[in-house]
C-alpha positions in Angstrom: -2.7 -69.2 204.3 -0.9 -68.9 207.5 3.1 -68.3 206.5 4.5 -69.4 209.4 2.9 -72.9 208.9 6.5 -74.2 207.4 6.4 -76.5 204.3 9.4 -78.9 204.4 11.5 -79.8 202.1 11.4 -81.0 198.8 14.1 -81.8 196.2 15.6 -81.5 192.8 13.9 -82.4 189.4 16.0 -83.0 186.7 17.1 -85.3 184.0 15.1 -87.4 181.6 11.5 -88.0 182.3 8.3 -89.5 180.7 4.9 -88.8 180.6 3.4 -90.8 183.9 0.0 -91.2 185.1 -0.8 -90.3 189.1 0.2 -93.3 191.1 3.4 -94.3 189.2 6.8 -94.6 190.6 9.4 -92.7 189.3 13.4 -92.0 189.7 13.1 -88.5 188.6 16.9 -87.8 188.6 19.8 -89.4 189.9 22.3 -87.4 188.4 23.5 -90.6 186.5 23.6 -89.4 182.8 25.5 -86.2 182.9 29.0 -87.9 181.2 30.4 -84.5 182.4 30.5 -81.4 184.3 29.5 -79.5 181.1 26.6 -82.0 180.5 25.4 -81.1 183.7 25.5 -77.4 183.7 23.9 -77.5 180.2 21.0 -79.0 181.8 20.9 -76.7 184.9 21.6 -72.9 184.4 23.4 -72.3 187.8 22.7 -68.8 188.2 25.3 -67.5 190.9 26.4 -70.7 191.4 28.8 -73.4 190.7 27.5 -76.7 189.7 29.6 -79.8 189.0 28.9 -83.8 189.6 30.6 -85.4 192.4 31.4 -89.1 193.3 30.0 -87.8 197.1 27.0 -90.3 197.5 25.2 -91.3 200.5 24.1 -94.7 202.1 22.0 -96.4 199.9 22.0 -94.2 196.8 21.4 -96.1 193.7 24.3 -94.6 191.8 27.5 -93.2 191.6 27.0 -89.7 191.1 25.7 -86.8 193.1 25.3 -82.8 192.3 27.4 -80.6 194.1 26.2 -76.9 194.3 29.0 -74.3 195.6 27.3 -71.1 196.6 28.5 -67.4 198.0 25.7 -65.7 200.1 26.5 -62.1 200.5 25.3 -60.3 203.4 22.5 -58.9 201.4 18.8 -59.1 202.8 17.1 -61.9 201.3 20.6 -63.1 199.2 19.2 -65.6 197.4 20.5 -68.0 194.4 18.1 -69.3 191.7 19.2 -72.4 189.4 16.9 -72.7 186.5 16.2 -76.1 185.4 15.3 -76.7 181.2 11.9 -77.9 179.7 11.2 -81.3 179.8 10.0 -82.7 176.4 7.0 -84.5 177.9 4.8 -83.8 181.2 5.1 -85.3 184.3 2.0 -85.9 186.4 2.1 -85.9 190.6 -0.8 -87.2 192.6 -2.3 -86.0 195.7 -1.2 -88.7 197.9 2.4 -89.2 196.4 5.5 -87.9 198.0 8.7 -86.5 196.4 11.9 -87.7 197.9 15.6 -86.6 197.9 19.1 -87.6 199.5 20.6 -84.2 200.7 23.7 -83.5 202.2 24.0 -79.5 203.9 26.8 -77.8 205.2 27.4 -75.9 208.8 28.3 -73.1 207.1 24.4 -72.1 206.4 24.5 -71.2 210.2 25.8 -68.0 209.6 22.5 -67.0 208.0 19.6 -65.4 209.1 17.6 -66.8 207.5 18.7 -70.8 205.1 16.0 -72.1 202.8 15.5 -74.0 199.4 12.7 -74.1 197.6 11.5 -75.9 194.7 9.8 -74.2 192.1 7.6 -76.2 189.7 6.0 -74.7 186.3 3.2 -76.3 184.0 3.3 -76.0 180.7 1.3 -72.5 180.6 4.4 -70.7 182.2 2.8 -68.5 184.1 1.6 -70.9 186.9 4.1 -72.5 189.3 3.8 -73.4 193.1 6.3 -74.9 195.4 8.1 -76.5 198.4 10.4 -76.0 200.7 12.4 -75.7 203.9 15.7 -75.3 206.3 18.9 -76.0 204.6 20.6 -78.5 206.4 23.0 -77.3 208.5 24.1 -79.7 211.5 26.5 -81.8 209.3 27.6 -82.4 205.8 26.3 -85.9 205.8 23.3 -87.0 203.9 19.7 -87.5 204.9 16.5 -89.0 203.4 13.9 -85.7 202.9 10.7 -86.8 202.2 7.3 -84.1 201.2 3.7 -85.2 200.3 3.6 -83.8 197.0 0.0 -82.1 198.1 1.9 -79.6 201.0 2.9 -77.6 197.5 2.0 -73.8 197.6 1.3 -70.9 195.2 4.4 -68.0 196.2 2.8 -64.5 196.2 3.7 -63.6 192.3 2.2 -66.8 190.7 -1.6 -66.5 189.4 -2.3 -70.4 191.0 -1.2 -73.5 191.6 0.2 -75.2 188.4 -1.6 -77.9 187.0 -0.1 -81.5 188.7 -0.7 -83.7 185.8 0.9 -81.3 183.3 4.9 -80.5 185.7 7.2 -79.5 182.9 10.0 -77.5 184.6 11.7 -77.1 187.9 14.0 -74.3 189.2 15.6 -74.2 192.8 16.1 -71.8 194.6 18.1 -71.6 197.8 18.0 -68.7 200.1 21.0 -67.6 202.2 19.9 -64.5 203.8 16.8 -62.8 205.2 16.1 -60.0 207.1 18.4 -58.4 208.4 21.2 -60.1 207.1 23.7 -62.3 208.7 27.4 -62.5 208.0 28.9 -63.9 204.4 29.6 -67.1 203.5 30.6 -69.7 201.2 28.5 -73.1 201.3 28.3 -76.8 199.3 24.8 -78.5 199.1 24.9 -82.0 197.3 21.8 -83.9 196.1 21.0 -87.4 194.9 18.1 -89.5 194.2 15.2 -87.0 193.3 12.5 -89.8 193.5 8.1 -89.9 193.0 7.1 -92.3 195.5 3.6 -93.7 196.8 5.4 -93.9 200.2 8.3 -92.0 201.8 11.6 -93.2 201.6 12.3 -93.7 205.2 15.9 -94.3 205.9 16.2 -93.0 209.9 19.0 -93.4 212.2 18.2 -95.9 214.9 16.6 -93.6 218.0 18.5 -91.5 220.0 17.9 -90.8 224.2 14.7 -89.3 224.9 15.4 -85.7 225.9 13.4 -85.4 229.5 14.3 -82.0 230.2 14.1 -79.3 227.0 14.2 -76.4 229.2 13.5 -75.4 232.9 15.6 -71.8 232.4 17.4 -72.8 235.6 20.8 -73.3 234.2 21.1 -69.5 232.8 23.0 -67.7 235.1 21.6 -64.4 233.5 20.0 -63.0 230.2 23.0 -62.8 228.3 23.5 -66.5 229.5 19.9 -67.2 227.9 21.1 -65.2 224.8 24.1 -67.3 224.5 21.4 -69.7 224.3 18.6 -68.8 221.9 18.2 -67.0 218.9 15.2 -64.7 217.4 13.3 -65.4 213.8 10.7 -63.2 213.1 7.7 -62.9 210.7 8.6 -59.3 208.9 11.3 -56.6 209.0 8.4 -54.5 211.1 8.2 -57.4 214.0 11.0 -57.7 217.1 11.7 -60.1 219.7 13.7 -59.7 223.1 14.3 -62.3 225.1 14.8 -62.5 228.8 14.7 -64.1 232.3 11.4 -64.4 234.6 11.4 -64.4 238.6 9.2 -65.2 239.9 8.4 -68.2 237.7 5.6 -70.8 237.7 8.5 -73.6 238.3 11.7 -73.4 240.1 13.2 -69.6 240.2 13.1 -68.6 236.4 11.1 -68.5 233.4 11.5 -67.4 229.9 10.2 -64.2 229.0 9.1 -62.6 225.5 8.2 -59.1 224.2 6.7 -59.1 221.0 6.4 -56.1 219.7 4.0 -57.0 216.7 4.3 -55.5 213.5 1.4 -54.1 211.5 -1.0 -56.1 208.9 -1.4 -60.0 208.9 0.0 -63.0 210.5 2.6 -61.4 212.8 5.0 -63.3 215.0 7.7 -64.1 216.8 10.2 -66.5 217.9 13.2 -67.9 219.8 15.2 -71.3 218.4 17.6 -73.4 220.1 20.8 -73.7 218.8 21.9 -77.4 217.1 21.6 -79.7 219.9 22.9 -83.5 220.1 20.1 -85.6 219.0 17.0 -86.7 221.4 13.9 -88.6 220.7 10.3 -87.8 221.4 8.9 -91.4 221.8 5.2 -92.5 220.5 3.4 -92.5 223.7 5.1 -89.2 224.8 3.5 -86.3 226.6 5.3 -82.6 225.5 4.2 -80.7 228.9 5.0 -76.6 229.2 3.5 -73.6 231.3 2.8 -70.5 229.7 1.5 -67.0 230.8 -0.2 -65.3 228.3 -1.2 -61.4 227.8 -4.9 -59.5 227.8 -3.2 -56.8 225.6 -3.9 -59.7 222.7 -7.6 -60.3 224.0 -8.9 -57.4 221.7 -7.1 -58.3 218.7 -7.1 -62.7 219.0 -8.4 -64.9 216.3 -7.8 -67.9 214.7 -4.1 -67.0 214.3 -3.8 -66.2 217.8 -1.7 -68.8 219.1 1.4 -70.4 220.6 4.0 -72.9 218.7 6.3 -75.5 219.9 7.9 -77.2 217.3 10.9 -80.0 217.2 13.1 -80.6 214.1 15.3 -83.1 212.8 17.9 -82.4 211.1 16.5 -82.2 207.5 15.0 -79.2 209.1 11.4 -81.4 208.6 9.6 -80.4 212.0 6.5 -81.5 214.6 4.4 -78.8 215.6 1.5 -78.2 218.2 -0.4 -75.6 218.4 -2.7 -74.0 221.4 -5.7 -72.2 221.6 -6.3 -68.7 221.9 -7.1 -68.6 225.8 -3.7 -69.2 226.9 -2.1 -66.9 224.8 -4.8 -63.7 226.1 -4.5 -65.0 229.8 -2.9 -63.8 232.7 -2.6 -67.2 234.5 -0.2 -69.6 234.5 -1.9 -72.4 231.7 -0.6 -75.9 232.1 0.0 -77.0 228.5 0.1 -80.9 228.0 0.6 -82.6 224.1 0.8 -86.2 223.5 2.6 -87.2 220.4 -0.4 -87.7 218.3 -1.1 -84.0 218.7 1.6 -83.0 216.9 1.3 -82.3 213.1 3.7 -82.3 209.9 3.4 -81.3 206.7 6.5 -83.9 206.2 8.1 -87.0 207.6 10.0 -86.3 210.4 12.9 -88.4 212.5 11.2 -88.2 215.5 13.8 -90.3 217.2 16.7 -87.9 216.0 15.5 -84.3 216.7 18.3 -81.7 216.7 16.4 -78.4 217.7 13.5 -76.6 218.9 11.5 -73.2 218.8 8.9 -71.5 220.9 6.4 -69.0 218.7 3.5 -66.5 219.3 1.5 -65.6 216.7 -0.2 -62.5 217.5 -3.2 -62.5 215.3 -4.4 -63.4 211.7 -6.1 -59.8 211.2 -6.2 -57.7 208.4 -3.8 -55.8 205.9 -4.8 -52.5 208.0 -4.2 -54.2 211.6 -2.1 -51.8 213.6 1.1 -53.2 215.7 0.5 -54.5 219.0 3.3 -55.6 221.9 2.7 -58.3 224.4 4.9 -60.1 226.9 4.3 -63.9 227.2 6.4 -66.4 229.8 7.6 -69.9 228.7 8.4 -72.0 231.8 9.3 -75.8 232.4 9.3 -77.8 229.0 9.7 -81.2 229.7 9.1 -84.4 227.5 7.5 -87.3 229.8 6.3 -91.1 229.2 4.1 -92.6 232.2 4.5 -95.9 233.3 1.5 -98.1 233.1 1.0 -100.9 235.7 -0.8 -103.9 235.6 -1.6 -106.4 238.4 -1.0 -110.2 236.4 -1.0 -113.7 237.5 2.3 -115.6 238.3 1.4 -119.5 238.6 0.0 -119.3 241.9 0.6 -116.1 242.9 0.3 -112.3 241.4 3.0 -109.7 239.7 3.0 -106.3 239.1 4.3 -105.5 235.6 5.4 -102.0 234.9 5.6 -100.7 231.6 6.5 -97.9 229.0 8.9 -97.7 231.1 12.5 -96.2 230.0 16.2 -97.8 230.2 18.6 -96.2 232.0 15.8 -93.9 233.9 15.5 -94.2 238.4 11.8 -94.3 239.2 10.0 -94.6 242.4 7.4 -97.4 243.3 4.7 -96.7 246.1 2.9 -99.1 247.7 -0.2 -99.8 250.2 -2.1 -102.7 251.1 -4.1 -99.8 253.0 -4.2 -96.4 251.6 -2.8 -95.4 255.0 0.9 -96.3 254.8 2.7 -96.7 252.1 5.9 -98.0 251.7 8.9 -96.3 249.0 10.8 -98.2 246.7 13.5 -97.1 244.0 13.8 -98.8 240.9 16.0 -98.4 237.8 14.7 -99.5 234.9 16.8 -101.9 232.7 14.3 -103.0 230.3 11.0 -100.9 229.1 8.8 -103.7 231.1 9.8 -105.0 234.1 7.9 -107.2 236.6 8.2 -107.3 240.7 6.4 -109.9 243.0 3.2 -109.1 245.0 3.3 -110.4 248.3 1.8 -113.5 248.8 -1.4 -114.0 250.4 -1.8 -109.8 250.4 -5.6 -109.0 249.8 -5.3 -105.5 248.6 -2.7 -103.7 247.0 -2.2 -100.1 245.6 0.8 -98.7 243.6 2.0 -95.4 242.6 4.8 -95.3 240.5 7.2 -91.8 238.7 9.9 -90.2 238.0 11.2 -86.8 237.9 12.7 -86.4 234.4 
């Protein structure tokens, strides 16, 4: 399976549980019937951490208690701290279409990683056979969020035999990684979780939308590449794989593009990356269009298969994310490639507040290839990522005479109305859009009318 296809996470099992058949609704855990710290950690072996209940609850939570988890993270590659979770007496079964839900609250301080995940580990009752989820350790505040997982997304890690048997979930460990390779700087950091929950739906407790973001990036506003730098940051696939960064002229858009060398390492599924940092929050509305250029690289055209491709991917700030994926042809090309993805091509492997996104990345995947594929470099240029909604117009009667209603249109946004009885000459009219329909007269007795109306976002 392709590793850079990120599984999102999950949460914590623990506490009483009873034998359920597929489809039933369960509260898993809510952290409710630990009298005392000591109860808790008797259930939960912390490992190298610090675990202790804690009247911190979020919005909505059905108790009073929460777990609090205090963790040090070294500036060891791969630091990572593992909190084993007991046996349960009797089985617990997870369907296919079900989804596991958790209240989470994160802490900034996982920014000083290189690399902030948690994963949950779930065992059957052989032992030997465990799978699980995970993803980004929320990091833009300490307040909670609603993460949500299809229970299906779980996965096999490299030293289990399978996947463990779904009807037959005995034990669950979790394990939160604060470093990866190379290391970032030390740290100290509090997670706190609430409400481990299987659902037949997700529990979907979003923020009301924020602004749609227009503009993500143009690379116009970087006054050079330390600027861009200052900007961005690089996640790899392995140790063996590097990213650099750096401005284009000239670009396909305006003066500058984004530029990366990938210097590829050997073996399978190699790639590279640049994320934003944690931006205020945007939406990407429903009948959006997610529009880019991008300049590929023949060097890949020898090498390219399946996993030949390019990423962009938004995420909230449960680290859940959207993703769209290209083909191989612009990646191997030497051509600019206009890149254009409504909303509906994106795809998840959780639910995501779309209307609250917080960050974004730009990835090339070199190549699936073999174990014995040797490293590669390439140099591919990003330019003029934009979000867009178009206007639809609509000619409609108005008593006796006609209107023109505009709509999809966005509040707060200046666009510009051409007109033509003609074809010939048109006339220009600006319009600021109050509402996301919004109607305008047609003049009466006109015969013929054409309209052309944008916006520059």
């Amino acid at each position: 399976m392709n590793p850079i296809k990120k599984t999102l996470f999950n949460g914590i099992f623990c506490g009483f549980l009873l034998a359920t058949t597929a489809g039933a609704q369960v509260m898993v855990e809510d952290f409710e019937n630990y009298p005392t710290d000591q109860d808790l950690q008797a259930a939960w072996i912390p490992g190298a951490s610090t675990l202790s209940l804690s009247s911190y609850v979020g919005p909505g939570a059905t108790g009073t208690n929460s777990m609090r988890i205090d963790v040090y993270m070294a500036a060891n590659e791969w630091e990572t701290v593992v909190i084993a979770g007991p046996t349960k007496p009797a089985p617990l079964t997870i369907g296919d279409n079900q989804y596991i839900t958790l209240r989470v609250a994160g802490d900034p301080q996982f920014t000083n990683a290189s690399w902030q995940q948690i994963y949950i580990y779930a065992f059957d009752s052989s032992g030997t056979k465990f799978g699980r989820w995970g993803a980004s350790v929320p990091s833009l505040s300490t307040n909670w969020l609603v993460l949500n997982i299809p229970a299906n997304t779980i996965q096999a890690p490299w030293n289990s035999p399978g996947l463990p048997n779904m009807q037959d979930i005995v034990r669950f460990d979790v394990y939160i990684y604060g470093q990866g390779s190379p290391a970032g700087m030390e740290y100290a950091a509090t997670l706190y979780m609430d409400d481990l929950q299987v659902r037949d739906a997700p529990l979907i407790q979003f923020a009301p939308p924020s602004p749609m973001r227009g503009v993500i990036d143009t690379f116009e506003q970087y006054a050079d590449d330390a600027a861009l730098l200052g900007f961005y940051h690089y996640v790899n696939g392995s140790a063996t794989t590097a990213t650099t960064a750096s401005l284009q002229t000239p670009a396909r858009e305006g003066n500058k593009a984004l530029k990366l060398n990938l210097d590829f390492g050997a073996g399978q599924w190699p790639w590279g990356s640049v994320y934003s940092p944690i931006v205020t929050p945007f939406s990407i509305p429903t009948n959006a269009v997610v529009s880019l250029w991008i300049k590929g690289d023949p060097t890949l055209a020898a090498v390219a298969d399946e996993g030949t491709t390019f990423y962009i991917s938004f995420y909230d700030a449960g680290g859940n994310a959207i993703q769209f994926t290209t083909p191989i042809e612009p990646v191997i090309s030497s051509n600019w490639t206009r890149i254009e993805a409504s909303y509906d091509a994106f795809w998840s492997t959780a639910v995501t507040d779309t209307g609250n996104l917080v960050q974004w990345r730009l990835l090339v995947e070199g190549w699936m290839g073999t174990a014995d594929t040797p490293p590669l470099s390439a140099t591919i240029s990003i330019d003029d990522v934009k979000v867009t909604v178009t206007p639809v117009l609509a000619i409609q009667p108005d008593g006796n005479n006609l209107q023109l209603k505009m709509s999809n249109l966005m509040p707060g946004t200046t666009y510009t109305l051409r007109s033509s009885a003609n074809m010939s000459t048109w006339t220009t009219t600006t319009i600021q859009a109050t509402a996301a329909t919004q109607t305008l007269p047609v003049p009466a007795g006109q015969k013929s009318a054409f309209f052309q109306l944008y916006y520059t976002p």
